[in-house]
C-alpha positions as a printed Julia matrix, in Angstrom:
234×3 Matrix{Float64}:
 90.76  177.19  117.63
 93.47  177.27  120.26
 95.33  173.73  121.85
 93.12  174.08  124.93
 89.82  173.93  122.92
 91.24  170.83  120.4
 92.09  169.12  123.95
 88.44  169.75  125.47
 86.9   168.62  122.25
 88.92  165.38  122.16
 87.97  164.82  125.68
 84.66  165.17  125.36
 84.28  167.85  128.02
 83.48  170.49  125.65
 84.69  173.07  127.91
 84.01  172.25  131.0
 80.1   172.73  131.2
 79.29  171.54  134.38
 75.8   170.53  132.53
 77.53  168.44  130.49
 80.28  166.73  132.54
 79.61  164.59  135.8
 83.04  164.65  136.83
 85.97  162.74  136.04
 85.4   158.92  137.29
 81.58  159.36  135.16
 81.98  161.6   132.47
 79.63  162.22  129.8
 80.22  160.32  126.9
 80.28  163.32  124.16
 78.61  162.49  120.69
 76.77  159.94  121.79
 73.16  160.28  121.84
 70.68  158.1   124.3
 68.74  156.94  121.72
 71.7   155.28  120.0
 71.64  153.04  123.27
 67.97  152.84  123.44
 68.36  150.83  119.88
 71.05  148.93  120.68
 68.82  147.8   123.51
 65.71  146.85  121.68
 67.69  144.94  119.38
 69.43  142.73  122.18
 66.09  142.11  124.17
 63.92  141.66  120.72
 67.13  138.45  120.09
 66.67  137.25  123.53
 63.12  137.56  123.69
 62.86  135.47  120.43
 65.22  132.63  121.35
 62.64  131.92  124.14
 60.45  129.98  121.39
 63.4   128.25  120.02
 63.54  124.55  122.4
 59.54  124.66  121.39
 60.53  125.12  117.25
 63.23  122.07  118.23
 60.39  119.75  119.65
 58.63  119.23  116.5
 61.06  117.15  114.5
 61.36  115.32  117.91
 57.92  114.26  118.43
 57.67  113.38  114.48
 60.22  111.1   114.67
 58.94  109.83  117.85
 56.03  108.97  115.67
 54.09  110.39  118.17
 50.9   112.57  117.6
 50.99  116.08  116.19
 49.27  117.18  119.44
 51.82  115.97  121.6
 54.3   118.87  120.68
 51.64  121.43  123.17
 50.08  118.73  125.28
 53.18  116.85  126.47
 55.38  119.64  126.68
 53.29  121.8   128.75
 56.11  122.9   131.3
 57.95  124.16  128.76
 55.25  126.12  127.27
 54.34  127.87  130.43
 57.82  128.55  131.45
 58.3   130.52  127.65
 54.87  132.48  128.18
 56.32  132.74  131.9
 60.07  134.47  131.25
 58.05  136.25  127.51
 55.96  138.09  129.76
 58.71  138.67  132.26
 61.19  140.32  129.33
 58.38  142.45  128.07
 57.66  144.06  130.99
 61.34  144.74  131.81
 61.75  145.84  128.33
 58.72  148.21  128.96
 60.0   149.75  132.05
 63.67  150.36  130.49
 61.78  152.38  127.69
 59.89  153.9   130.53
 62.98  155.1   132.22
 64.97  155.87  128.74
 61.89  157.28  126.99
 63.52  161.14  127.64
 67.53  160.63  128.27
 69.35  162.6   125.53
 72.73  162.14  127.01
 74.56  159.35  127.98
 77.68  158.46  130.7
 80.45  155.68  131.28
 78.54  154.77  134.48
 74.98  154.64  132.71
 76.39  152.6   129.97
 78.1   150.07  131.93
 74.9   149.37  133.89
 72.96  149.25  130.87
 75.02  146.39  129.47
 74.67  144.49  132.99
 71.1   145.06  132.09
 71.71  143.51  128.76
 73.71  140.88  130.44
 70.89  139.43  132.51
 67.99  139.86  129.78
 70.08  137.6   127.6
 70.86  134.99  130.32
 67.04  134.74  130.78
 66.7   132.19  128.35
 68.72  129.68  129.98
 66.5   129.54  133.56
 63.56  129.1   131.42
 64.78  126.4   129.09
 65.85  124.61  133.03
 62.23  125.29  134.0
 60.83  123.35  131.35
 63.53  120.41  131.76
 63.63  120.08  135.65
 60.0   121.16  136.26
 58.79  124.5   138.4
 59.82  123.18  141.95
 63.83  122.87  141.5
 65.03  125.02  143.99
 68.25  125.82  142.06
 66.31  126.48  139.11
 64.25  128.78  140.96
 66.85  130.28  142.55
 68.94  130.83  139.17
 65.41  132.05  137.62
 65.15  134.99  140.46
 68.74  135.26  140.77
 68.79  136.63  136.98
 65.38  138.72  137.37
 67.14  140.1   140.38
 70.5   141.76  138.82
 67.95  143.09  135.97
 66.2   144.96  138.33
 69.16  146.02  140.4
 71.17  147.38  137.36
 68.04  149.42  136.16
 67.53  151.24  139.94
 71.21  151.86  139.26
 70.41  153.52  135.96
 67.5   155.59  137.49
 69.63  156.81  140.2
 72.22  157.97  137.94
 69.54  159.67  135.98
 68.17  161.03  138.96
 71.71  162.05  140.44
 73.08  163.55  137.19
 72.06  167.06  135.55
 71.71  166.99  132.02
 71.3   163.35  130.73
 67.09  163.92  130.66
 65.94  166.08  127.75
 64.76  169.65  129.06
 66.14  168.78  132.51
 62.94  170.22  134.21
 61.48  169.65  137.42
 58.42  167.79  135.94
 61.17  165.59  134.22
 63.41  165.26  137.23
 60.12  164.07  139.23
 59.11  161.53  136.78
 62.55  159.7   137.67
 62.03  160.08  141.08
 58.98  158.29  140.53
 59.72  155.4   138.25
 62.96  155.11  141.16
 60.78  154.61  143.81
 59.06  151.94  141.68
 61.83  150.34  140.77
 63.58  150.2   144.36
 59.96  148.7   145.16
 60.84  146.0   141.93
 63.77  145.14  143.65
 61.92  144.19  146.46
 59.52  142.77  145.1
 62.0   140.08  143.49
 63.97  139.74  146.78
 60.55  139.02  148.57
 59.62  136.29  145.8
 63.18  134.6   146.09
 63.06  134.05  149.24
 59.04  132.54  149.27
 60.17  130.75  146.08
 63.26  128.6   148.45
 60.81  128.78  151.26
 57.44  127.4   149.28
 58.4   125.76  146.05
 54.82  124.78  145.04
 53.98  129.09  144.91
 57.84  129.52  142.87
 56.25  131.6   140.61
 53.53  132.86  141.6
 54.85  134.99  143.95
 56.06  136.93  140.85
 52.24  138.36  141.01
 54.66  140.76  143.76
 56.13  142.51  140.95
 52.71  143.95  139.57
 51.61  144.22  143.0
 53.44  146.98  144.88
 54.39  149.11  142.18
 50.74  149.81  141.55
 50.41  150.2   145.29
 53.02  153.25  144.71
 51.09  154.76  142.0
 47.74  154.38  143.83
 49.66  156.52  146.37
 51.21  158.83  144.39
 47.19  159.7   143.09
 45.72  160.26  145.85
 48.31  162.59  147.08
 48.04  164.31  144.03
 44.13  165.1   144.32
């Protein structure tokens, strides 16, 4: 093997297939396969997603040495209880859509990595909105607006993702136009998530009495989409 080729491998660049580099300031990251990130992922979320339930595990000591009722560790803590199934349900539907998106990228990039971790970033910080929720109630404003704040650079760093996917050639396995459509579509659902969030922020600082509910916007118009998408399709 000659110096040039020892020099590519190093690099990464593997000779300079455009397939498999996405130019200089986002090159992909040779030897390293999606799915390695796709663990490192579930393990992250399935931490964060557990430490939700840990302020409910601490309550029971504290009601039993309140010498207070067995029952009162669900009926007097019910804010705190609905702000866990709240910001559970929340994590495992952003969890679902990341496999969604990652369910067929082989390849990975510095840019696609980086954004991944800001993903990372704000599914960890989740837990510390909800444990506010269940201390300062479901109409802080603050609270509310940290809460959607957080949901908001989740869904912002995964459109990021899907562009990249969508803008870069040979990160999806097969690369084929069925595949490159598929992340055109889960983009335009996620641009619509992003939306969806902004809308809710600003009806949650508007209306704090409907705070969460307008959460319900995130199920709603990305089903609109795909109620579109199938009836152009027939």
């Amino acid at each position: 093997m000659g110096t040039s080729g020892v020099i590519d491998d190093e690099t990464g660049t593997g000779g300079a297939d455009p397939a498999e580099s996405s130019g200089p300031s986002d090159r992909i990251e040779g030897g390293v396969p999606g799915e390695r990130l796709v663990l490192f992922t579930d393990a992250v979320t399935a931490i964060s997603i557990t430490l939700l339930i840990l302020p409910l595990v601490d309550l029971v000591p504290e009601v039993a040495s309140a010498h207070e009722g067995s029952s009162e560790v669900i009926t007097g803590h019910l804010s705190q209880i609905w702000s866990f199934l709240l910001s559970f349900a929340v994590i495992a539907s952003i969890w679902r859509e990341h496999h969604r998106a990652f369910s067929s990228v082989t390849m990975l990039t510095r840019s696609l990595t980086a954004w991944n971790m800001g993903w990372l970033l704000s599914v960890v910080v989740l837990p510390l909105p909800t444990e506010m929720i269940g201390a300062f109630g479901g109409h802080d404003r603050f609270v509310g607006m940290f809460y959607y704040s957080t949901l908001l650079a989740s869904m912002v760093c995964r459109l990021a993702m899907l562009r990249i996917l969508k803008t870069t050639p040979g990160l999806v396995e097969g690369d084929s136009a069925g595949g490159r459509r598929r992340i055109e579509d889960l983009y335009t659902e996620s641009y619509l998530n992003v939306l969806a969030v902004a809308i809710a922020l600003v009806i949650a600082l508007a209306v704090p009495v409907l705070q969460y509910y307008s959460l319900l916007l995130l199920a709603v118009l990305p089903r609109l989409e795909r109620l579109r998408r199938r009836r152009a399709a027939r």
